[in-house]
C-alpha positions in Angstrom: 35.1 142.4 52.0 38.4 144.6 53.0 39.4 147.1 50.0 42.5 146.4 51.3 42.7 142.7 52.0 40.9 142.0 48.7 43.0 140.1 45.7 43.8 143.2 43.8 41.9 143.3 40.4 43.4 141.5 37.6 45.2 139.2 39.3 48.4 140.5 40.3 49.7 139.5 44.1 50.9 141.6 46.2 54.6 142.0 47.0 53.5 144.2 50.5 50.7 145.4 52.5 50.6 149.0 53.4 51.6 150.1 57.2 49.3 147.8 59.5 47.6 152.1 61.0 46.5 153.0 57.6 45.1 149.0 56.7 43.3 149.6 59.9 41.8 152.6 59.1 40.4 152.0 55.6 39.1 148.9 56.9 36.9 150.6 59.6 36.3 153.7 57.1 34.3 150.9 54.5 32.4 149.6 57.1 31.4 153.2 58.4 30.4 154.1 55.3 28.0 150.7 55.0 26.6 151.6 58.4 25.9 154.9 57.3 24.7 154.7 54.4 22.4 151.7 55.1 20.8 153.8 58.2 20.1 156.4 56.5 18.4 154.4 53.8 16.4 152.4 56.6 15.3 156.0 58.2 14.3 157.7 54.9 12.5 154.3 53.9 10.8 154.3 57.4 10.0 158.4 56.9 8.5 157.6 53.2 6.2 155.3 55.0 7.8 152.1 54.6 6.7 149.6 57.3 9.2 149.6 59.6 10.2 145.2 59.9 10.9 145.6 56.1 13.1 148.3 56.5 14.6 147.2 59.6 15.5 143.4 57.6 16.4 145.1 54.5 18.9 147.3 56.3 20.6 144.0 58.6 20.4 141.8 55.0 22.7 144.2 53.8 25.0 144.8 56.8 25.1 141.3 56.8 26.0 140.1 53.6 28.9 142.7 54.0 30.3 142.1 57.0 30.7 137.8 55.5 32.5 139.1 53.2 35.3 140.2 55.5 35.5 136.2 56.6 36.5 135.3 52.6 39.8 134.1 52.0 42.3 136.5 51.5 44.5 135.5 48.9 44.7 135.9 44.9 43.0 132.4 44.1 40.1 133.6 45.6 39.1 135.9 43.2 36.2 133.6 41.8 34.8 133.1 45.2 35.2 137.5 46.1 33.5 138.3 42.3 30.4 135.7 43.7 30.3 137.5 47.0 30.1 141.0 45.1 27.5 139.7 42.6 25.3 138.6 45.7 25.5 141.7 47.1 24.2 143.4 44.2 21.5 141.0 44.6 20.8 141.6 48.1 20.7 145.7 47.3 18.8 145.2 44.4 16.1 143.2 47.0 16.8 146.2 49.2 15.7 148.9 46.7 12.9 146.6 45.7 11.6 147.5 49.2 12.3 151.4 49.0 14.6 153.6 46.9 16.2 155.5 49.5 19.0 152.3 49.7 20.0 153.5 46.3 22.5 155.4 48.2 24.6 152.2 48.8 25.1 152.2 45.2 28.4 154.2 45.9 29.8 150.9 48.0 28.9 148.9 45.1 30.8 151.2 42.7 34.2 151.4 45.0 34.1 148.0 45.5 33.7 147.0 42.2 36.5 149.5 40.9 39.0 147.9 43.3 38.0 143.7 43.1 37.2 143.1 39.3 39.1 143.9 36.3 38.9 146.8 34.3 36.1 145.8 31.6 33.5 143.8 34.0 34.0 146.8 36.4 32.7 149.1 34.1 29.9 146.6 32.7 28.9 145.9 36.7 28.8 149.8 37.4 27.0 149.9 34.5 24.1 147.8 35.9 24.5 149.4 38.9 23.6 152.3 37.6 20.8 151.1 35.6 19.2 150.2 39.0 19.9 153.2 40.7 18.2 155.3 37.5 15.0 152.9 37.2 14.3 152.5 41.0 12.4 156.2 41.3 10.7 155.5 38.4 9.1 152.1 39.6 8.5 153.6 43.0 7.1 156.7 42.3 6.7 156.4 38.7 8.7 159.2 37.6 12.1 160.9 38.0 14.6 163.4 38.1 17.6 165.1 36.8 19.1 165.2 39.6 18.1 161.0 40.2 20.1 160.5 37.5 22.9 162.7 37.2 23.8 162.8 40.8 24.6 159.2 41.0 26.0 159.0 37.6 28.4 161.7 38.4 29.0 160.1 42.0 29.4 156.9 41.0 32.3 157.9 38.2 34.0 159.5 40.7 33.7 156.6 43.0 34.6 154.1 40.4 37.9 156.4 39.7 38.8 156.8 43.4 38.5 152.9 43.9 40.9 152.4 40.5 43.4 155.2 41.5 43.6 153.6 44.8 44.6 150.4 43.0 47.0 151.9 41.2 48.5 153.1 44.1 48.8 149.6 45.8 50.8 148.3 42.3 53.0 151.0 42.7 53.9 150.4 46.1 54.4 146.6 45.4 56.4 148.2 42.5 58.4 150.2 45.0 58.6 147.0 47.7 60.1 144.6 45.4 62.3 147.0 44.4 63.6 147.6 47.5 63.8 143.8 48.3 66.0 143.4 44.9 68.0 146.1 46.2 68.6 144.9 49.7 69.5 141.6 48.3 71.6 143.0 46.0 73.6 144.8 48.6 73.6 141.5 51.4 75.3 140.0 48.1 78.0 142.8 47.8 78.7 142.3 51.7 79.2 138.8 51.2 81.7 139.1 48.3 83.0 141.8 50.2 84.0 139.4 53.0 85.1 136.8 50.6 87.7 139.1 48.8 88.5 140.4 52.2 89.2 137.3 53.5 90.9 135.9 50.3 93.1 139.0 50.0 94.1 138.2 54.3 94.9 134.6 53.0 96.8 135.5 50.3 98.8 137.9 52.0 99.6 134.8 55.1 100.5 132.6 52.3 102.6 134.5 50.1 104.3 136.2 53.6 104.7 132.7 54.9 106.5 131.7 51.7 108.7 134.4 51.8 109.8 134.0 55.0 110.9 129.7 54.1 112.6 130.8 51.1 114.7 133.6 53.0 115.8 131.3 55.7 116.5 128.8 53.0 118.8 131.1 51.1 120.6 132.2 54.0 120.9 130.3 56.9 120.2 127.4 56.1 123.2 128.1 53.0 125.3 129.7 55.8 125.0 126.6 58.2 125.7 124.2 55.3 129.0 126.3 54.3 129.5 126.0 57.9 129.9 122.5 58.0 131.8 122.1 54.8 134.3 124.2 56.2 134.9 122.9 59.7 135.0 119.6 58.0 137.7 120.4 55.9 139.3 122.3 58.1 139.4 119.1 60.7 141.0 116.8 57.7 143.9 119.4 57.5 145.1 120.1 61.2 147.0 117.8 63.2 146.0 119.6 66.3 143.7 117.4 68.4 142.3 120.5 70.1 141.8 122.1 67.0 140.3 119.2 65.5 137.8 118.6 68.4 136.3 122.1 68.2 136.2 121.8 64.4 134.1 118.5 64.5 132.2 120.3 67.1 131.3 123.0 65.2 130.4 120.6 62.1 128.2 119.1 64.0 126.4 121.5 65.5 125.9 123.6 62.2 124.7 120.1 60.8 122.0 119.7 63.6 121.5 123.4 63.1 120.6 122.5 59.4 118.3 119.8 60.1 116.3 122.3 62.4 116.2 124.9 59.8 114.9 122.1 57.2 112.4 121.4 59.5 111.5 125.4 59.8 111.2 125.7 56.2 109.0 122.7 55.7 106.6 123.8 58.2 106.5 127.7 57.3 104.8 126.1 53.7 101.4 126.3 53.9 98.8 123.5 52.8 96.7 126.3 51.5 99.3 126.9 48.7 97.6 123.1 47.2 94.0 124.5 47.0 94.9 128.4 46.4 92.7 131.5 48.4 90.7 131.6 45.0 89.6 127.6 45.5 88.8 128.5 48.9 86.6 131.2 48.1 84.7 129.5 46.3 84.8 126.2 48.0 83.6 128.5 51.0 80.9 130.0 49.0 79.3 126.2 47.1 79.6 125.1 51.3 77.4 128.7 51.8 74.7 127.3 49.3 75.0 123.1 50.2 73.6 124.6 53.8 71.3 127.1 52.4 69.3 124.8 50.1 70.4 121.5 50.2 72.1 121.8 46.6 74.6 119.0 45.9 77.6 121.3 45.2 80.7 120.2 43.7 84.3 122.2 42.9 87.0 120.9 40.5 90.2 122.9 39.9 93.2 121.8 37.1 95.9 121.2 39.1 97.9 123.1 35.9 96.0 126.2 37.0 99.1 128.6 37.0 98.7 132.2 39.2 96.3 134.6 38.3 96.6 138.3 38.8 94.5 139.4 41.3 92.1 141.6 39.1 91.9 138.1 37.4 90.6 136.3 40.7 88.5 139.6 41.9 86.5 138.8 37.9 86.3 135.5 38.4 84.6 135.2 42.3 82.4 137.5 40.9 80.9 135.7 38.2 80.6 133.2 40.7 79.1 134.8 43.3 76.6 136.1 40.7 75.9 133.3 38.9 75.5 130.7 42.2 72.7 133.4 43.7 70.7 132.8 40.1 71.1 129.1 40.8 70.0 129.8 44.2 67.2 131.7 43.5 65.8 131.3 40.4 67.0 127.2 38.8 65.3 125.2 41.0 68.7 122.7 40.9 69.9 119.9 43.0 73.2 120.1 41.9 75.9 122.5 40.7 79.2 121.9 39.4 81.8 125.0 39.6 85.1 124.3 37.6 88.3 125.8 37.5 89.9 125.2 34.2 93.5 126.4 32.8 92.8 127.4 28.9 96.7 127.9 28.3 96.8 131.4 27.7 93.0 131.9 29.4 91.3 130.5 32.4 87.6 129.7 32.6 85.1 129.0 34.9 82.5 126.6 34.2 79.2 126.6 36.2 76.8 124.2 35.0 73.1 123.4 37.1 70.2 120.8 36.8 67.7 123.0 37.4 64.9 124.6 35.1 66.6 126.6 32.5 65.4 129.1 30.4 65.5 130.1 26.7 69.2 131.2 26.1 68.6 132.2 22.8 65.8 134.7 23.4 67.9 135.5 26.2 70.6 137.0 24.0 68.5 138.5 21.4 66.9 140.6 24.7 68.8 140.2 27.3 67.2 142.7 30.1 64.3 140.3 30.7 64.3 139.7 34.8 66.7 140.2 37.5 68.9 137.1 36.9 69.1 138.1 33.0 70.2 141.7 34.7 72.7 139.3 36.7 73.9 137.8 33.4 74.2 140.8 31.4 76.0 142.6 34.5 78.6 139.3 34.6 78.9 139.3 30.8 79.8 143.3 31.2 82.3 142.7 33.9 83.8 140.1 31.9 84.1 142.0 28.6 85.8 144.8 30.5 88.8 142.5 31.6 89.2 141.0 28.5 86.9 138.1 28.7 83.7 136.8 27.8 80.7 134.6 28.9 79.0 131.7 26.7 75.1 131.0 28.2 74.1 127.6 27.3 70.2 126.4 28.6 67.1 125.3 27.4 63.3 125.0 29.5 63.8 121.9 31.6 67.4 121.2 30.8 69.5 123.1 33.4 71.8 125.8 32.1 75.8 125.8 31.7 77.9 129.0 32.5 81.2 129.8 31.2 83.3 132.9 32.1 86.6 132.8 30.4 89.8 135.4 30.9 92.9 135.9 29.4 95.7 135.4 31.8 98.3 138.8 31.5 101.6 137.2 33.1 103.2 140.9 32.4 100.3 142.3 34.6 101.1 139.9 37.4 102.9 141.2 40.8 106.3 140.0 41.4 105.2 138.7 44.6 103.2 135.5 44.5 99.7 136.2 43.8 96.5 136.3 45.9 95.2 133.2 44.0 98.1 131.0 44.2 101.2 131.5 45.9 103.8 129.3 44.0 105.9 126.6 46.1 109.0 127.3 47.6 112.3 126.1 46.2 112.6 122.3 47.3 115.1 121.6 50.5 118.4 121.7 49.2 120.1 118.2 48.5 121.9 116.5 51.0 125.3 117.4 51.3 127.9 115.4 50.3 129.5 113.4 52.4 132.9 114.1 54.2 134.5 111.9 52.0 133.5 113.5 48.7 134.5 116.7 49.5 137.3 118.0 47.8 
């Protein structure tokens, strides 16, 4: 059995292995130090006059029961089976030193192994035997002892014992340190991705509102030119006599009302269907399509159709929340559906997230909020909130889903002039026909 590939004592998985050289290495080191220390047990046994067949199979017994356990599975829920494997190859050392005392020496394996696959308390208890071995072996061999046959190992075997433990440590810290990192890289793919999304909403925003600018310029002048235009060549045809005069006038009516017609047709066309749905509702529609593909999740988006514009520090708040709260749903709920709504408030606008998925204890949630990385996501949305105004209410229980609602007071005085990145406000309607040639005055 691997120190290194081994379930790590107590329990706890591993979030990373170290670098593939270094596994490598301390894999051939422990089987080194079994070869070598099992020789040189076999050779001292031979030299105190041990026969040399019992030697010899005491020596392969234990080679052998180590080298199986590098074939155990290597995975946490095999702790029962690794502690087994460790207890029978006590037993196999302890049938080892029954046959001479010199294999005491693998007692140091025992103690590094020990300190590294069992917990803290039945580490020290199976040292402990360990070293009740390694102290009564001389005695029932040669039927006496030594300092130095007892304090050697005792000493030896502490600071193998503390080696193997440091070590672990050392691998929980760098688990530590991995999922860290992993947080962190997520964390920043996330920031990328709203990044884009306000990128893109801001490029959308800025078509729509320069698009609606453009149809409400040519409405209020050329098409108003065109339309005086014809009034005035009509009229002017009713009051000449000149049939040359009134030729060219009903020319020029006509032309400035087929002129008109195009323009109409200009205007109508330079209004853009995004100005229904608003760069805001297509963010996020564009972000629930992101997660339907992702994981499967039934997502659905509702807006109020009374939804007025938003300033854009508004909008920036409000993809946020969502783009925080749908990678909790993602990652931690466990849904198969989502619901994102976009509701007006009157003088506030919320957004309402609500899941199916496992849920979690919202009121021990707010009594300690810093409790896991998607409470950090909650407390970081309910902060970002708070600092425009706003607020968010958490609603969940175990097994009941969990409903999210991020609400923001709307600042009309804050809002730009120009129509807004959420939602660019409709053009003045196409100008009523004009009256008839007959009406006019």
């Amino acid at each position: 059995m691997s120190l290194v590939d081994a379930p790590l004592a107590g329990g706890t998985p591993r979030a990373a292995r170290p670098a593939e050289p270094t596994v490598r290495a301390m894999e051939v080191g422990q089987h080194l130090i079994a070869i070598a220390l099992t020789v040189i047990g076999a050779i001292r046994a031979i030299g105190d006059g041990v026969a040399v067949p019992a030697a010899v199979v005491a020596g392969v017994a234990v080679l052998a029961w180590h080298t199986a356990g590098t074939f155990l599975p290597r995975k946490t829920a095999a702790r029962g089976a690794v502690a087994w494997w460790l207890v029978g190859f006590a037993a196999v050392w302890i049938a080892a030193v029954a046959v001479s005392p010199e294999f005491v020496w693998l007692a140091f394996l025992l103690w590094l192994l020990a300190g590294h696959l069992l917990p803290l308390p039945w580490g020290l208890a199976f040292s402990v035997l360990v070293f009740g071995v390694v102290a009564v072996a001389p005695i029932l061999h040669h039927g006496t002892t030594s300092y130095a046959n007892v304090f050697g190992p005792l000493i030896g075997g502490a600071f193998a014992f503390g080696i193997s433990r440091g070590y672990l440590e050392l691998l929980h810290q760098a688990a530590e340190r991995e999922r860290l990192v992993a947080s962190l890289t997520l964390a920043h793919t996330e920031m990328a991705e709203l990044q884009d999304e306000l990128a893109l909403a801001q490029r959308e925003a800025g078509a729509i509102a320069e698009r609606t600018r453009i149809s409400r310029d040519i409405h209020d002048t050329i098409a108003q030119a065109l339309s005086s235009i014809r009034l005035v060549a009509h009229a002017g045809a009713d009051r000449t006599t000149d049939p040359s005069a009134t030729l060219a006038l009903t020319q020029v009516e006509t032309l400035a009302g087929d002129s008109l017609g195009d323009v109409r047709r200009i205007v109508a066309e330079l209004v853009p269907a995004e100005l229904e749905s608003g760069a805001l509702a297509a963010a996020l529609e564009r972000m629930l399509e992101r997660a339907r593909e992702e994981t499967g999740i039934r997502a659905e988006l509702h807006v109020d159709d009374t939804l007025p514009v938003l300033p854009t520090e508004i909008e920036v708040g409000l993809l946020r929340s969502a783009q925080s709260a749908l990678a909790n749903v993602k990652l931690h709920a466990a849904a198969t559906r989502v619901v994102v709504s976009l509701v007006d408030a009157g003088d506030s606008v919320r957004l309402d997230i609500t899941d199916d998925g496992v849920g979690f204890d919202a009121t021990a949630w707010e009594h300690s909020p810093a409790t896991g990385s998607s409470s950090y996501g909650l407390r970081f949305m309910r902060d970002r909130l708070r600092e425009l105004g706003g607020g968010l209410d958490v609603e969940s229980n175990p097994g009941e889903g969990t409903a999210l609602s991020a609400h923001l007071p709307i600042r009309y005085d804050s809002a730009p002039t120009a129509p807004a990145p959420g939602r660019a406000p409709a053009p003045d309607p196409a100008p009523a026909p004009d009256p008839a040639p007959e009406e006019m005055p």
